[in-house]
C-alpha positions in Angstrom: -4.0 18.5 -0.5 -7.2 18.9 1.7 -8.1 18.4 5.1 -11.3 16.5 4.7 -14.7 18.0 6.1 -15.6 16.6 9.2 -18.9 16.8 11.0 -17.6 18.0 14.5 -14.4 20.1 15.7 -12.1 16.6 16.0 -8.9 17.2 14.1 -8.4 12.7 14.5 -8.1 11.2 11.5 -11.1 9.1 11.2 -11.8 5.4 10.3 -13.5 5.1 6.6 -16.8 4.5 8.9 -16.2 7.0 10.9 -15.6 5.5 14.1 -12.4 7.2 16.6 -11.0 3.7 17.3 -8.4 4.1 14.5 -9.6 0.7 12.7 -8.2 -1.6 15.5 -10.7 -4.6 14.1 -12.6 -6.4 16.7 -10.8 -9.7 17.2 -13.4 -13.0 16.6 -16.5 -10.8 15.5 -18.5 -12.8 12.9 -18.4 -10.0 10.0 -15.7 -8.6 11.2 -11.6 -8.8 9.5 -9.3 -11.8 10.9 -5.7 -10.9 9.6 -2.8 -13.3 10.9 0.3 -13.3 10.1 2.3 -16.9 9.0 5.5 -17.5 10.1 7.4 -19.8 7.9 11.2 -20.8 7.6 11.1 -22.9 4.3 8.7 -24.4 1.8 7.3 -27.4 4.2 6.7 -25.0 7.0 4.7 -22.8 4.0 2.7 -25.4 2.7 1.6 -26.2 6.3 0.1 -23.0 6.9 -1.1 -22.0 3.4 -2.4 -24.8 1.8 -5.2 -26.4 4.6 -6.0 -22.7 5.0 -7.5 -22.4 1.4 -8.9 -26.4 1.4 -10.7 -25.3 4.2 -12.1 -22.4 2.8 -13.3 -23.9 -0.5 -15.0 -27.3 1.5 -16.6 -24.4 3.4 -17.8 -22.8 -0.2 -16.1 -19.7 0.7 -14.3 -17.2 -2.1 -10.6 -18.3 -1.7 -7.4 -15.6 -3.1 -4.3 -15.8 -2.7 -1.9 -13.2 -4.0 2.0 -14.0 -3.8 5.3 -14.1 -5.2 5.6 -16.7 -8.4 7.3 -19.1 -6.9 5.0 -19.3 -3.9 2.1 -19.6 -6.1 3.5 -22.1 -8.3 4.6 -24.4 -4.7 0.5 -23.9 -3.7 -1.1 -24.8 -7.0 1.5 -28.1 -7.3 0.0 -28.8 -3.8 -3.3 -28.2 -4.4 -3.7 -29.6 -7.1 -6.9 -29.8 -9.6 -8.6 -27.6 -6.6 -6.3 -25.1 -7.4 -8.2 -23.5 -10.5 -11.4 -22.3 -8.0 -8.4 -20.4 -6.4 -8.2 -16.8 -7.4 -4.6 -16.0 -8.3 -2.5 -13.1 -8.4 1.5 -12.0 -8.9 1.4 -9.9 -6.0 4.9 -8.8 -7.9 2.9 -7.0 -10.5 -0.3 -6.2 -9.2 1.7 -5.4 -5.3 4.4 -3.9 -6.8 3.4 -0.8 -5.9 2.3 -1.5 -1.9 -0.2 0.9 -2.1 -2.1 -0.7 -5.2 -3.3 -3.5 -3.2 -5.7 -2.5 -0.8 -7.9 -1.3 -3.3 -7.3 -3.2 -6.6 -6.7 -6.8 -4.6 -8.2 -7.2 -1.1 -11.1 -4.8 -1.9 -11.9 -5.5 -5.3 -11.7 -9.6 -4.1 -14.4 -8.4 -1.4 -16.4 -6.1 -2.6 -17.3 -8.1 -5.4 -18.5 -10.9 -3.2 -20.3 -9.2 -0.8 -23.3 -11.3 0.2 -21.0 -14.7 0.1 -20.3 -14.8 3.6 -16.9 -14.8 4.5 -13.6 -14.5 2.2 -10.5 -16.3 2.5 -7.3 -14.3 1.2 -3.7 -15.4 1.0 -1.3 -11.9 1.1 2.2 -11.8 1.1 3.5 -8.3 0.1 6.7 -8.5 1.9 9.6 -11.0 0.6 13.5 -10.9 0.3 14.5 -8.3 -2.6 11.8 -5.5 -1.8 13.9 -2.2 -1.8 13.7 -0.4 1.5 11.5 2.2 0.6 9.1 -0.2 -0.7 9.3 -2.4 2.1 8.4 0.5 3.9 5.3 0.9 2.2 4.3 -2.5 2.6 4.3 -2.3 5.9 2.4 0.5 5.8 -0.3 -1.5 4.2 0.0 -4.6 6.2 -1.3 -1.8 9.1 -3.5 0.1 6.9 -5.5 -3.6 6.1 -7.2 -3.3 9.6 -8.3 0.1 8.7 -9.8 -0.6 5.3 -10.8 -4.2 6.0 -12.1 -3.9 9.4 -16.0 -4.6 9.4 -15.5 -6.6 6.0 -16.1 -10.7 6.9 -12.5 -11.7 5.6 -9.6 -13.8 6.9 -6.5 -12.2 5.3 -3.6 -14.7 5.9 0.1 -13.0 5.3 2.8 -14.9 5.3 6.8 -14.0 6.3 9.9 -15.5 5.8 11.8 -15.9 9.1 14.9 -17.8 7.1 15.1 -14.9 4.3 13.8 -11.7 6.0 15.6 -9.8 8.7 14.5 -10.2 12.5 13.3 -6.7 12.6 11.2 -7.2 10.2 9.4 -10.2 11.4 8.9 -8.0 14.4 7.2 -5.5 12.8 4.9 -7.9 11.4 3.8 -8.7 14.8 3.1 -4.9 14.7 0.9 -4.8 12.1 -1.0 -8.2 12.9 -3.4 -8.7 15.7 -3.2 -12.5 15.4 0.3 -14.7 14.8 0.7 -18.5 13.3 3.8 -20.3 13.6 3.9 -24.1 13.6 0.7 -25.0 13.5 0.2 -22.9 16.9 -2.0 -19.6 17.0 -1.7 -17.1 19.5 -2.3 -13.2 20.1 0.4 -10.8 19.3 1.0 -8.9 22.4 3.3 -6.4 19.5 0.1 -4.6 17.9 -0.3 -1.7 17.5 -2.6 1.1 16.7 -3.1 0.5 13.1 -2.9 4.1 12.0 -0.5 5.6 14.4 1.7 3.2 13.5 1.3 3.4 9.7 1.9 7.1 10.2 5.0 6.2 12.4 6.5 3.8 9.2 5.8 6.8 6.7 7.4 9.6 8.8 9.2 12.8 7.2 10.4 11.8 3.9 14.0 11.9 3.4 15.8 14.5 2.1 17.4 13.7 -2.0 20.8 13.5 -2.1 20.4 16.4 -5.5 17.3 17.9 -6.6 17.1 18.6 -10.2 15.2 21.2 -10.3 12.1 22.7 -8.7 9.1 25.0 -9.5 6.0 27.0 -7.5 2.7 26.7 -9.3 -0.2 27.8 -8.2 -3.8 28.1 -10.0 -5.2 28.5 -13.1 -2.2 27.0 -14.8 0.1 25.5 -12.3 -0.7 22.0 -13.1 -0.1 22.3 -16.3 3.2 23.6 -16.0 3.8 20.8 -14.0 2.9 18.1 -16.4 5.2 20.5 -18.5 8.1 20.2 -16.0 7.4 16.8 -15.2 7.6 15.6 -19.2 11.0 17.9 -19.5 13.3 16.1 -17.0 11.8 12.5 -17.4 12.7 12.1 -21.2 15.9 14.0 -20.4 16.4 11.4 -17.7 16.1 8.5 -20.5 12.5 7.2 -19.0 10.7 6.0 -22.1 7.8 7.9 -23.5 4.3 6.1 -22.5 6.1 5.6 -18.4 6.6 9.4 -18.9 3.2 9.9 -19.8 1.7 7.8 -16.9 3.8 10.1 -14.5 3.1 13.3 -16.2 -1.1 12.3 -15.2 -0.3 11.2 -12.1 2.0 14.6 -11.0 -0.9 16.4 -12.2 -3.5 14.8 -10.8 -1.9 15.9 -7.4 -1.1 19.3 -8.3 -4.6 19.7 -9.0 -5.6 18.7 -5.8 -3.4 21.2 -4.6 -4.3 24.5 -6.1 -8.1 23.0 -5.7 -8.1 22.3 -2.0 -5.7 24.7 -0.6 -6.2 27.5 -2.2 -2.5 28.4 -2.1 1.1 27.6 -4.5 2.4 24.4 -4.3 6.2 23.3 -4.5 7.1 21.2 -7.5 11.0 19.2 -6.9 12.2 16.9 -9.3 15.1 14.7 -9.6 16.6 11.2 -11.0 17.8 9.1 -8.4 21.0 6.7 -9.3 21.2 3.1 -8.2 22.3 2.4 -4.3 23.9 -0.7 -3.4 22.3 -3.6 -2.0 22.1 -4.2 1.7 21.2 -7.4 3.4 18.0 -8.4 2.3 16.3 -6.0 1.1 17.1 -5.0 -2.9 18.8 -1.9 -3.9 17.0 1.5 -5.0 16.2 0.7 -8.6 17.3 4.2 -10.7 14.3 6.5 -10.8 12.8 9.9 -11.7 11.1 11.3 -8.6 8.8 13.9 -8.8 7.9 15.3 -5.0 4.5 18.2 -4.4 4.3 19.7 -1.3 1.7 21.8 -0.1 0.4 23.5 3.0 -2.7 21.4 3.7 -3.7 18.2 5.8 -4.6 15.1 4.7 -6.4 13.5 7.7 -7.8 10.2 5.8 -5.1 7.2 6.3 -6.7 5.7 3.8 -6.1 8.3 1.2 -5.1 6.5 -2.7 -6.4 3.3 -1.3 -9.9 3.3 -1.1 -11.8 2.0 -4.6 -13.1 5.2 -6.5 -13.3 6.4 -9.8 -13.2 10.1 -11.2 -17.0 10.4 -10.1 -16.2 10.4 -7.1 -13.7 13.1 -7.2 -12.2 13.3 -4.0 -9.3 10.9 -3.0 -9.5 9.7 -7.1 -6.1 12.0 -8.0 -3.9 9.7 -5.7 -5.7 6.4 -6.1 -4.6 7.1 -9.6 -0.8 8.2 -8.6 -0.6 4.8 -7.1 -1.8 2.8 -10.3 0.4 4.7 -12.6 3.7 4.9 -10.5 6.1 2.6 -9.1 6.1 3.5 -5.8 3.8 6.9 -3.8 5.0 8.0 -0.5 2.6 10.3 0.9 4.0 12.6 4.4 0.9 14.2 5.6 0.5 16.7 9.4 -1.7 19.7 10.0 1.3 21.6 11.1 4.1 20.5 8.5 1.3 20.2 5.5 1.7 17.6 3.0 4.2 16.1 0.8 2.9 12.9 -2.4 6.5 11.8 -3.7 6.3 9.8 -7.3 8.6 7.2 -8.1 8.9 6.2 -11.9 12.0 3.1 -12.2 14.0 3.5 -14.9 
């Protein structure tokens, strides 16, 4: 992985504007991000907060999305009724699967292409009962990383959370990830937020160690990636994961080893292994059974933002993980100048 060029001798990650005030949004500036979190304890107390949100942003003529579980979507559209159809829906179980997908290929592809509308109104609920821990980690990595990649964009992005269903700690944490909080009708300022990056860096930490690793392999350049794709294809087929998923994770492994051998210049570490089924705790779902493919390096990735932003090949830098995220189940990316970098690839079987 790289340490991205910077135009000064700062080492501080950097906002995608470039500003050194870590994307904390300005709170009530007209162009600028509103992103509340909904408290809600049952279906009532859901409609309440969700549905006059998105009336009121259609009578205003505003671009209205929401992007939730199924059986959220299907309690909004019975409430809205005809309106419903100049709502913009999405299975945030398919295309959110994946926490980091939705940054770029929801909230800023629902943006982006409506820049000059005025404001957008968004509906976002990434976290529910039955997420697996390591995913729900990653969503609320995002939930932080939206004041980042959102913050000078004009959009409301409304987020609800179960207080029945999820655990207390998590409803904390989304009044560390939120600047704003709605519960009952009543809106106040979360006194709970935090730095959006630090804390997004905080929720990611050093990736746990695998209870087995498979097997493991240095590559280095010319032909490292390709014996990683090699590697990669080996132990997923052997590991039963069907032949087109193996394909997707095979691109996405060396996508990343590229990036390695091109941007620092030195081997990387290839570790693979398939992880079993754990047992479910609580509320959150069990580990599904998975390959995992892990590349460490020695650089630094100082973008927070990195695999989330909306580029294509052109663009080249950054593309290799916004890919990894599209064709995987779940990336976990452990970046520090002095402990390099580590892009772990889940594929469920």
């Amino acid at each position: 992985m790289m340490a991205p060029a910077q135009d000064d001798d700062s080492t501080e990650p950097r906002t995608v504007d470039g500003e050194r005030d870590h994307g904390r949004h300005r709170l009530g500036a007209a162009g600028a991000l509103v992103h509340p979190a909904l408290f809600y304890a049952d279906d009532e107390t859901y409609l309440a907060g969700t549905v006059p949100f998105l009336r009121e942003g259609l009578e205003a003529g505003e671009p209205v999305m929401m992007a939730a579980p199924p059986s959220k979507l299907d309690l909004v559209r019975a409430a809205l009724g005809p309106v419903a159809s100049d709502v913009v829906l999405h299975d945030m179980t398919v295309a959110g699967r994946n926490p980091g997908r939705i940054i770029a290929g929801v909230l800023r592809a629902f943006v982006d292409e409506r820049a000059g509308d005025g404001r957008v109104r968004i509906i976002g609920e990434p976290i529910w009962a039955g997420r697996s821990p390591q995913e729900y980690a990653a969503a609320v990595q995002h939930e932080a990383l939206i004041n980042v990649a959102l913050a000078e964009r004009p959009a409301t992005v409304l987020c609800p959370y179960d207080t029945t269903a999820l655990a207390p700690a998590a409803v904390a944490e989304a009044a560390r990830t939120h600047p704003v909080l709605v519960e009952r009708g009543a809106t106040r300022t979360s006194a709970q937020y935090a730095d959006p990056t630090l804390f997004a860096q905080h929720v990611g930490g050093l990736l746990a160690e695998p209870d087995e690793v498979g097997e493991t392999l240095v590559f280095g350049a010319p032909a490292g990636p390709r014996a990683v794709r090699t590697a990669v294809a080996e132990h997923a087929l052997r590991a039963g994961l069907d032949e087109d998923r193996t394909a997707d994770l095979c691109l996405a492994a060396y996508e990343v080893a590229v990036n390695t051998v091109v941007h620092t210049g030195r081997p990387g570490l290839l570790t693979l292994w398939t992880r079993d089924p754990a047992t479910a705790t609580g509320w959150e779902a069990a580990e599904p059974a998975a390959v995992v493919c892990e590349v460490q390096d020695s650089g630094w990735i100082a973008d927070p933002l990195v695999g989330r932003h909306r580029c294509g090949p052109a663009e080249g830098r950054g593309y290799g993980l916004r890919l990894a995220h599209q064709l995987c189940d779940l990336v976990q990316v452990h970046s520090d100048p002095s402990l390099g970098t580590t892009v772990r690839l889940h594929a469920y079987l």
